[in-house]
C-alpha positions as a printed NumPy array, in Angstrom:
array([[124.223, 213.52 , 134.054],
       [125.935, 212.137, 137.55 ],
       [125.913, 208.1  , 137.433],
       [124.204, 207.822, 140.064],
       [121.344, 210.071, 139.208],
       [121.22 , 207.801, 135.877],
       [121.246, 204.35 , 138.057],
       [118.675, 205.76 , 140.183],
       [116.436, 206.42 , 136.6  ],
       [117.937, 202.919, 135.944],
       [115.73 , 201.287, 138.938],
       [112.815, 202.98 , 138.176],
       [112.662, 201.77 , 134.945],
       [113.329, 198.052, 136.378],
       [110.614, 198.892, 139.131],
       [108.306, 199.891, 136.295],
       [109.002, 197.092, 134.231],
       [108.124, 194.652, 137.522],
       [104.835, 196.595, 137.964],
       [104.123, 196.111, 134.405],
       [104.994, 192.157, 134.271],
       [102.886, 191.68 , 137.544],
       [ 99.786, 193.565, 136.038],
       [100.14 , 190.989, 133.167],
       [100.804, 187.727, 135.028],
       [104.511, 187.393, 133.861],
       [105.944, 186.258, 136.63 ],
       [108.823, 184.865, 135.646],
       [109.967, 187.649, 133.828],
       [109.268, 190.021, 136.917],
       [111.842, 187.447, 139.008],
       [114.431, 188.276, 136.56 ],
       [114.19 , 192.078, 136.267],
       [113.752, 191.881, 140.239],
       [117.211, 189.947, 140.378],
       [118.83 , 193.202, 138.466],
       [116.933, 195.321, 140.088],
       [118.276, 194.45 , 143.369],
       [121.916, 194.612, 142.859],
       [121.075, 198.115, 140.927],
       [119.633, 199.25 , 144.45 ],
       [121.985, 197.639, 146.308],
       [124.817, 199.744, 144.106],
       [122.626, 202.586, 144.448],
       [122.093, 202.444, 148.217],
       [126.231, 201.632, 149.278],
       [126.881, 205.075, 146.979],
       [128.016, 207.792, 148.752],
       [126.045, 210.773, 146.946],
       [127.528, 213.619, 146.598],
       [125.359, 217.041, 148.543],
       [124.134, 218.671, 144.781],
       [122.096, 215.829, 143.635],
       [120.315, 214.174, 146.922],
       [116.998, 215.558, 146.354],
       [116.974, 214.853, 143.222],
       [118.016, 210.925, 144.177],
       [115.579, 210.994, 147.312],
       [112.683, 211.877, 144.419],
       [113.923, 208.96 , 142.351],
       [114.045, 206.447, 145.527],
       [110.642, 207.571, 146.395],
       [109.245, 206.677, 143.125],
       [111.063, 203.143, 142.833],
       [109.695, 202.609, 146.286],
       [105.914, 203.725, 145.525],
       [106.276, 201.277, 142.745],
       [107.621, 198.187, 144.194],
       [105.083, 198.223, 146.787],
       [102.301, 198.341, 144.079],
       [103.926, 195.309, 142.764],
       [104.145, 193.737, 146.548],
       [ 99.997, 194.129, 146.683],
       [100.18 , 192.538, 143.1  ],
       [101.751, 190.143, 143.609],
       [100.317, 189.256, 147.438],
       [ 97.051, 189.419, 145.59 ],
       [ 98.506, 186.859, 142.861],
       [ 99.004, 184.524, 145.947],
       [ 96.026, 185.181, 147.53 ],
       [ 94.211, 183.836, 144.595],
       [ 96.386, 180.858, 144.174],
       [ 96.049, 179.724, 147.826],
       [ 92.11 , 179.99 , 147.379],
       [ 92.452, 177.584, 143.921],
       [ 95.135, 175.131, 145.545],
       [ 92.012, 175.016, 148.586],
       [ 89.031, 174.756, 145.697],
       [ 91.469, 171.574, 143.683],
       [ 92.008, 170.219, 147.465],
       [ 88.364, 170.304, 148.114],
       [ 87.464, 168.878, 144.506],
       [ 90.035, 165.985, 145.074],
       [ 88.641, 164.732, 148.234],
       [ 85.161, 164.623, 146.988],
       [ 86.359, 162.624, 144.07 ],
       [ 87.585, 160.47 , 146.8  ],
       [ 84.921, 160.141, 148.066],
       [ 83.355, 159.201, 144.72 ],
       [ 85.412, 156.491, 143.904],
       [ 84.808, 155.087, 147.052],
       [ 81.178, 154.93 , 146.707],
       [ 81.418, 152.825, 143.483]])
């Protein structure tokens, strides 16, 4: 199998693994494949490919792209419902505020 064919399968499987950690709320693992994942694409993307196997690699970069944006809405979504609970404790703090100062 050409190397870079077998990186490429490489960063899918890293992409994968991110879409996987973000579906279960493992964030900090997802930061550390992403970390490895980046230099793999990096390596991947400063390649020079040789004529036989870029279809093949376009397929591959397709997929790891299709993936890491599901992992982008995951993840935006993840934030999304953190901003709306750091609002909701914000809210809940000033009314306790207010609480104390009524006693």
């Amino acid at each position: 199998m050409n190397p870079l064919i077998k990186l490429a399968e490489e960063a899918l499987e890293q992409s994968t693994h991110m879409e996987t950690c973000a579906q279960q709320g493992k964030w900090d693992e997802l930061t550390d494949v992403q970390a490895v994942h980046t230099k793999t694409v990096e390596t991947i993307m400063l390649t020079e490919a040789e004529e036989d196997i870029k279809a093949q690699l376009r397929t591959l970069l397709l997929e790891i792209k299709a993936t890491n944006n599901r992992t982008i809405s995951l993840a935006n979504d993840f934030k999304k419902t953190l901003v709306k609970e750091k609002k909701t404790l914000g809210q809940g703090a000033k009314m306790q505020k207010m609480l104390n100062a009524l006693k």
